[in-house]
Each structure stands twice: as C-alpha cells, then as structure tokens.
C-alpha positions as CSV (number, residue, x, y, z in Angstrom):
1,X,68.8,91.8,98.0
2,X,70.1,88.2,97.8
3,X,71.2,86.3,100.6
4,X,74.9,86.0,102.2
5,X,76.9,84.4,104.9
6,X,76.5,87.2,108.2
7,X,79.9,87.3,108.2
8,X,80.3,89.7,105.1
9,X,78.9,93.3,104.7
10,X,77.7,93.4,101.1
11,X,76.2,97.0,100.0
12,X,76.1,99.1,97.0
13,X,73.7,100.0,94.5
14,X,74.8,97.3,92.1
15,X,74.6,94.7,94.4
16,X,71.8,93.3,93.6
17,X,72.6,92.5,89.9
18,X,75.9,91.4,91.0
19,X,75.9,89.3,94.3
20,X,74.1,86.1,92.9
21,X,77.6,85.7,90.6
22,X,79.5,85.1,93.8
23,X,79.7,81.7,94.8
24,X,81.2,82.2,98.1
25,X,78.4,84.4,99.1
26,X,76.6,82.1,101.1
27,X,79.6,80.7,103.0
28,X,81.0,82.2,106.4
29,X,84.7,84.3,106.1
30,X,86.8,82.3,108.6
31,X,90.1,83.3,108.8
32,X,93.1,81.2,109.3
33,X,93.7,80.5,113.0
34,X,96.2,82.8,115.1
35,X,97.6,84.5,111.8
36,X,94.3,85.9,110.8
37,X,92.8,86.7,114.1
38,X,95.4,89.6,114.6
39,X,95.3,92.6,111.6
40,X,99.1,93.2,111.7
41,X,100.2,89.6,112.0
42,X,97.9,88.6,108.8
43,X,99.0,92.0,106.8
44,X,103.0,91.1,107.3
45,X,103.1,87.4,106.9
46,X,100.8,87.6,104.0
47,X,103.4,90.4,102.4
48,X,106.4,88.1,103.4
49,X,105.3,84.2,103.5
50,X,102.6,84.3,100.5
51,X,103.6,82.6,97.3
52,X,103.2,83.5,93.7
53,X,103.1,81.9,90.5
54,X,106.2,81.5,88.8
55,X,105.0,84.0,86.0
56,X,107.1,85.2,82.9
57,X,106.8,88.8,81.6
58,X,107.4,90.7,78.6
59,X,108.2,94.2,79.5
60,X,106.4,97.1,76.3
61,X,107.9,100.8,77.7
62,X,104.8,103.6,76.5
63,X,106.0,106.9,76.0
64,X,103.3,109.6,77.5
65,X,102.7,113.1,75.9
66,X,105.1,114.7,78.1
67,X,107.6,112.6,77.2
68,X,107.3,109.8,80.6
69,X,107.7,106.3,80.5
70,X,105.0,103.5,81.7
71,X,106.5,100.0,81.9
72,X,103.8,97.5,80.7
73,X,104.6,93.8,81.8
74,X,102.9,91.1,79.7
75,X,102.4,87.6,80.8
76,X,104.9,85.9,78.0
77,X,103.2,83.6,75.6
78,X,101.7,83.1,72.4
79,X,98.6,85.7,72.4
80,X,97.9,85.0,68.6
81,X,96.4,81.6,69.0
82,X,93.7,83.1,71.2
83,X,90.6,84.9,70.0
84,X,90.5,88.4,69.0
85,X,88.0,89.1,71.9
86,X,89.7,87.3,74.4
87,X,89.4,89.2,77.9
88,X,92.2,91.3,79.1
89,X,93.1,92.1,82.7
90,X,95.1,94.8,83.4
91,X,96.4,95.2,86.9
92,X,98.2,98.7,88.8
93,X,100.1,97.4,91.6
94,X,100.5,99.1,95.4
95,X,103.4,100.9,96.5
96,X,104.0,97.7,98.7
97,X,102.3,95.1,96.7
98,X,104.1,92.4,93.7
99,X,101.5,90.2,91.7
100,X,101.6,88.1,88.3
101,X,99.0,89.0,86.3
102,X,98.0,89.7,82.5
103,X,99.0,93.0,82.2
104,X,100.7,94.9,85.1
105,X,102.3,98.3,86.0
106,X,103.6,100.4,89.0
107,X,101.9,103.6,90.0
108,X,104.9,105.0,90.8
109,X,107.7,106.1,87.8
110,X,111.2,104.7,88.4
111,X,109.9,101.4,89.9
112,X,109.8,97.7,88.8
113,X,113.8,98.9,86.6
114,X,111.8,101.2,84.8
115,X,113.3,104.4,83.1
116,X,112.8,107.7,84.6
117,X,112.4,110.2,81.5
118,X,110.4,112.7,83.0
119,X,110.6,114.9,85.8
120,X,107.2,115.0,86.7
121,X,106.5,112.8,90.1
122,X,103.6,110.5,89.9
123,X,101.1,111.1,92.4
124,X,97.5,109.6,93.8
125,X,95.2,112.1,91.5
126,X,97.3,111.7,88.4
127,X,94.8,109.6,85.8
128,X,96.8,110.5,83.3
129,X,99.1,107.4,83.1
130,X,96.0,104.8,83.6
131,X,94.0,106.6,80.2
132,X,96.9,106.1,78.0
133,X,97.2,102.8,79.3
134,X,93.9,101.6,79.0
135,X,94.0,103.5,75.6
136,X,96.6,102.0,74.4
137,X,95.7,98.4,75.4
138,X,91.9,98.9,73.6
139,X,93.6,100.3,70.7
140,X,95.8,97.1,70.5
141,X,92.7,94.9,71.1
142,X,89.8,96.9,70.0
143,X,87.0,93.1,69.9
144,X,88.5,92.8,73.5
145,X,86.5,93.4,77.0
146,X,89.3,94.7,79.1
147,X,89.2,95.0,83.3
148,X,90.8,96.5,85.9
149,X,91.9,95.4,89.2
150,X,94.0,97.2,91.8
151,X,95.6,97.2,95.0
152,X,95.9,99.6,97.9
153,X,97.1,103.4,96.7
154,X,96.8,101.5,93.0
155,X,92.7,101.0,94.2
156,X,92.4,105.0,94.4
157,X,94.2,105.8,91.5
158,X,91.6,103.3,89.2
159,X,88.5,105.0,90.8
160,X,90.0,108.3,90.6
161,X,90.1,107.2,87.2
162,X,86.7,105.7,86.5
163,X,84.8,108.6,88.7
164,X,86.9,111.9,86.4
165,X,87.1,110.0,83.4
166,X,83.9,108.1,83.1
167,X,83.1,110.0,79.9
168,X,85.8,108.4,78.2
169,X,86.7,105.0,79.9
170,X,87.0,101.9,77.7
171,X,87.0,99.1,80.7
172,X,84.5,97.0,80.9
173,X,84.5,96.1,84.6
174,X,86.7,96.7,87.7
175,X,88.2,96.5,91.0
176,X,89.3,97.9,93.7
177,X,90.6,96.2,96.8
178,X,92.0,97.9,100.0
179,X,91.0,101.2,99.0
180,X,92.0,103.5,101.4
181,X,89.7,106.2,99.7
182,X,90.4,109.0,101.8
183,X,93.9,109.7,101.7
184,X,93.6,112.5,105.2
185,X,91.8,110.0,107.4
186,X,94.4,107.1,105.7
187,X,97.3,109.7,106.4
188,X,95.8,110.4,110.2
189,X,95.0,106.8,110.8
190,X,99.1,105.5,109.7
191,X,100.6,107.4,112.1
192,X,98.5,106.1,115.1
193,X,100.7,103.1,117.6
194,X,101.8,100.5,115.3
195,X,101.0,101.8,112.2
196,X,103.9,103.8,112.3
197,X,105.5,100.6,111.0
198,X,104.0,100.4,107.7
199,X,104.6,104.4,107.4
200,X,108.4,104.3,107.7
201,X,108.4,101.3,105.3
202,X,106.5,103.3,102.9
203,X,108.3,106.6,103.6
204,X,111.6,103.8,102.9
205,X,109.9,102.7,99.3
206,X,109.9,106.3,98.0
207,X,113.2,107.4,99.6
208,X,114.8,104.8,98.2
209,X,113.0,105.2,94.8
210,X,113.1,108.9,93.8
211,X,116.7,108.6,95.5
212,X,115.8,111.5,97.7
213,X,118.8,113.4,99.0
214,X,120.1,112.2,102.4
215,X,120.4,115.6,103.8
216,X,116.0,115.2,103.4
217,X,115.2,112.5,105.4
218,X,111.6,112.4,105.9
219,X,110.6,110.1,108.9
220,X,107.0,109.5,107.8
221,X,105.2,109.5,104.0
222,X,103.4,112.9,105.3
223,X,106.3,114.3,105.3
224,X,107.8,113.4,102.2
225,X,104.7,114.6,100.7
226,X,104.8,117.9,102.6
227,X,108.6,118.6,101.5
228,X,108.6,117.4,98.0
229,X,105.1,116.2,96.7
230,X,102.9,119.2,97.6
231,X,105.1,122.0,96.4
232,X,106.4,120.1,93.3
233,X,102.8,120.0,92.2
234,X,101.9,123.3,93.3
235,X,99.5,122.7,96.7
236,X,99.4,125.0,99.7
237,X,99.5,122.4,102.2
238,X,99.8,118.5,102.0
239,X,96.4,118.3,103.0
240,X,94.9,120.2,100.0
241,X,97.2,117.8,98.1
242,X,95.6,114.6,99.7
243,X,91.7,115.7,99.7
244,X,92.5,116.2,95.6
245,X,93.9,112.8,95.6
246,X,90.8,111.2,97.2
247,X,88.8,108.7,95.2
248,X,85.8,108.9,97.7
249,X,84.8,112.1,96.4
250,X,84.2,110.6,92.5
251,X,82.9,106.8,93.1
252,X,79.7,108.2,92.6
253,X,80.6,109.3,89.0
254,X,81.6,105.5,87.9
255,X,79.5,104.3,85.0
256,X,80.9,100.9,84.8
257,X,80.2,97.7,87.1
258,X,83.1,98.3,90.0
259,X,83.5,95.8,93.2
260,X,85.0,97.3,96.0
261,X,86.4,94.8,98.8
262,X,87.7,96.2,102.0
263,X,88.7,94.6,105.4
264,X,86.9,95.9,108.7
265,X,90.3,96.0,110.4
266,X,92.6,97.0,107.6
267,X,95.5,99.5,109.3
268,X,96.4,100.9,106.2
269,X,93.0,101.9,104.4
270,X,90.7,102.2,107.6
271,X,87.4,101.3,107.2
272,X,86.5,104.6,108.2
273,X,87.2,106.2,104.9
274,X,84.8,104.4,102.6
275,X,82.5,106.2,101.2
276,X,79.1,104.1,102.1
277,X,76.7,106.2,101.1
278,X,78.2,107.0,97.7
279,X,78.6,103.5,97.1
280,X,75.2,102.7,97.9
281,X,73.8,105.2,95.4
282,X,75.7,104.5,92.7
283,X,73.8,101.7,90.6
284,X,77.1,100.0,89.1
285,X,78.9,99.6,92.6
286,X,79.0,97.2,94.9
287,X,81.0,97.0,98.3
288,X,82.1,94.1,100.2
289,X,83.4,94.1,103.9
290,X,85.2,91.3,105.5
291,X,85.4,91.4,109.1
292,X,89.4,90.8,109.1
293,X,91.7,90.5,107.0
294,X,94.3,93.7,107.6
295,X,95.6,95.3,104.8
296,X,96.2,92.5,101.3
297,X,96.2,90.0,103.8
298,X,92.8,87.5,103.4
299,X,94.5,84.4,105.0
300,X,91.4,83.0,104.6
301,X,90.2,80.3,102.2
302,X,91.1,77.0,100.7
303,X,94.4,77.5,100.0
304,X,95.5,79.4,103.3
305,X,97.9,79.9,105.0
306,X,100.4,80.3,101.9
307,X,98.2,79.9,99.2
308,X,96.3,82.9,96.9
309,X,93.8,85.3,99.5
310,X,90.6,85.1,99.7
311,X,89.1,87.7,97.7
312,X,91.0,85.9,94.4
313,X,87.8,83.6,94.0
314,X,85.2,86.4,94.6
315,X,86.7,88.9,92.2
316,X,87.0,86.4,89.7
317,X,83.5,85.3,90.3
318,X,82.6,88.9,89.6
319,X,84.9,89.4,86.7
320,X,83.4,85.9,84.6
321,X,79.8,87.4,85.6
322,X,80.7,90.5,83.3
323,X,82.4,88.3,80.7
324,X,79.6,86.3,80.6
325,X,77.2,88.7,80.4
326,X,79.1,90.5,77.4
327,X,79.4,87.4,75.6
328,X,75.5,86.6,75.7
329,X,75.0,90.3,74.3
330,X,77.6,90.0,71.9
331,X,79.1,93.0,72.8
332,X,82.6,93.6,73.9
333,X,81.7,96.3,75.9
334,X,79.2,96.8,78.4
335,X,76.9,99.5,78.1
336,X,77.1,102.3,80.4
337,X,74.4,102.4,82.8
C-alpha cells in the first residue's frame, strides 16, 4: 500500500488504487490547539462557530410514487453554459448538519420548509427517496458523472443505498463521512455521560419537526423511535428497527469507488461500529480514520479554526481522482468492478 502520515488509519480494499490521489496523505493530522484536542468541544464549536459560503439555491419539489415530496436545492446559476458532462454532486444532509453544495436534500420529510404530503415517516433504511433522486438527476443529465457525499445518519442512508441497490445505482463515486454504521452500538453509545447532550438535541430536531404531540414527550431519540418509529413501520422492538437500518451489514455489497472518513473519537458514530473487516474486503472501499476530530468537527487544516474541515480537501482529492479517471476513459460512468 502507498505511504501516509502515522497519524491517519487508511484501510480498505480500494485503497490502494485510491490513496496516491490524496495529496494530504503524506502530511500529519494536527488538530487546532485546545478546540480540537477535546471531542465535544471541537463537535459543538464546529456546529456553532463554522462559516459557510454565502450560497444561493433553487428549490425543484419531486413527487415519489406514493405521493411524497423531496425538496431538491440547486446551487442558482446558469447551468446551460457548462458542458453536458459536467460533474454533479449531490449531497443528503444530517439530521444536525447545514451545507452549500450542488445539489442537496434532507433525509428527513417536513424539513428545510419542505411540504409534508405523505404520511409515511422517513426513516434510516428507507432507499427509496435517494433512487428516485439519483434517478431523476441522471435522467436530467444522462452525459453527466454524478457523486454522492453525506453526512452523519445521511452517511448510512447513501451506503444503505449503494450496498441494497448496487444492481441499479447510477453514481459514479461516493462518500460517506461520520458514518455511525451501526445504529444499536450508535444508539447505546449516545446515551453514555455527555452524550446525552447531543441525544436530547436530536430527540428536540424531530419533536419539533413531525410536531409530535406534547402529551408524547420522548426524552431521548430511542424513545421516540420506540413510541412512534418502530410501530409505525411495523417492527417488534426498536432494536429490530435499528439493526435493519444498519449500513454495516451491506458495505460489502458496494460496486462503486466509496471513501469512508471517520474520527477515532467521534461521540456520535463511535468508532466501534465500523465495519473494518467488510471494508477491507470490499475492492471499491476505502476507510480513513483521523485520530480526533469528534463528530463533523475536523478543526484541523489551513483554514481552521473557522474555516472549511479538514476532510473538504481529501474528499475532493478523491472525487477529481474519479473525474479524472472517467474523463481519460471517456466514459461518464465508471465501470462496476
């Protein structure tokens, strides 16, 4: 395998093929000092203090087949003077997680102002959504290599994806970033100490959401999920419901080049749920580790404190590698390997 900086665990299958594209391989992680040596301090200021571009959209609303609505925000602009195959990056935000990009869209219905049509609740194994996105993006582009990157729950939904759907999927690269894989260890591991804080926040996203009824009041996202999620979807217990939901059991099924990118101390998506060994198999994946970072934090880089995280330079690295690489075989598509 190439060579890297010590300070990163690089694995996978595919890492060979894919690790000479990074250029920050060979240089150490340091993390910005006193913010980035404590996981919870780098995960909140990075949620609160971190700036964004200032980034226009243009909201499309798709209707699904059972009559649901996904809210597609464009980056505003004039997309007919590029090139029909111009790349496009489609991104599926984290319950707790706002970026600019290309294309972007909540994983869960009712967010972001959009319309709630349907009274089906959106959960962590429902693909369903992300194949008539992706669909409906290639058939708009069809000369176009499209890519997927997501955050957090947004990361196991797109391998969930990839892994059950790999028969059919039209992306040509993606990636996954805070994973937390296995949603029982991620569920067991969030109510431990003080990550109890980022439960009752995330318990607060979907109360206030779905508009839950007060008389409810879950304390905790388990159990939310145990009063309304499980039984609305038909699951004996909110454990069955989350070991369905896990994209550790299908990674081994993707067919298409995916970086994974996961923090050592993450409190959100412990480091304890990622699935190594299937990783390692798997010819078309590669895994990075950084050895802090907490959960979307990465204060780390050139343009820390408040600047972009880390991993923005190594995924686009990885993402230009596969361009590149499609362009020279002019293909729009990578073949499935």
């Amino acid at each position: 395998m190439p060579n890297h900086h010590p300070s990163l665990e690089i694995t996978g299958g595919g890492a060979k093929r894919f690790l000479p594209a990074l250029n920050t391989r060979h240089h150490p992680y340091k993390p910005f000092p006193i913010i980035g040596w404590n996981r919870h301090l780098e995960t909140i200021f990075a949620a609160f203090f971190r700036t964004v571009p200032d980034v226009k959209y243009r909201r499309e609303c798709l209707r699904t087949k059972d009559n649901g609505t996904i809210a597609l925000d464009w980056v505003c602009g004039d997309h007919s003077t590029l090139p029909p195959d111009s790349p496009i990056l489609i991104l599926l935000e984290g319950k707790a997680v706002n970026f600019n990009g290309l294309i972007s869209y909540p994983i869960l219905w009712g967010c972001a102002n959009s319309p709630v049509t349907t009274p089906q609740l959106q959960t962590d194994s429902f693909t369903a959504d992300t194949c008539h996105v992706v669909d409906h993006v290639s058939s708009m582009f069809p000369e176009a290599s499209i890519y997927g990157v997501d955050w957090s729950l947004g990361g196991n939904i797109l391998v969930n994806y990839l892994g059950r759907e790999y028969h059919r999927c039209s992306l040509s690269g993606a990636v996954s970033l805070c994973n937390p894989f296995n949603l029982v260890i991620a569920d067991e591991n969030l109510r431990k100490g003080f990550n109890n804080i980022y439960d009752r926040e995330l318990r607060g996203d979907v109360h206030d959401e779905y508009n839950v009824q007060a008389g409810l009041n879950p304390c905790t996202v388990h159990e939310y999920d145990e009063a309304i999620t499980r039984v609305s979807l038909g699951y004996k217990s909110v454990d069955d419901y989350y070991s369905n939901s896990c994209s550790c059991h299908v990674v081994q099924h993707v067919r298409i080049p995916l970086l994974c990118i996961q923090a050592a101390n993450d409190p959100i998506a412990p480091i304890e749920a990622t699935p190594y060994e299937d990783i390692k198999e798997n010819p078309n994946s590669m895994l990075i580790v950084t050895p802090q970072g907490g959960h979307l934090g990465w204060v780390a880089g050139d343009e820390a404190p408040f600047g972009a995280p880390w991993t923005d330079n190594v995924v686009m690295d990885f993402l230009e590698h596969l361009r590149n690489g499609a362009s020279n075989n002019n293909a729009s598509k990578p073949e499935a390997f």
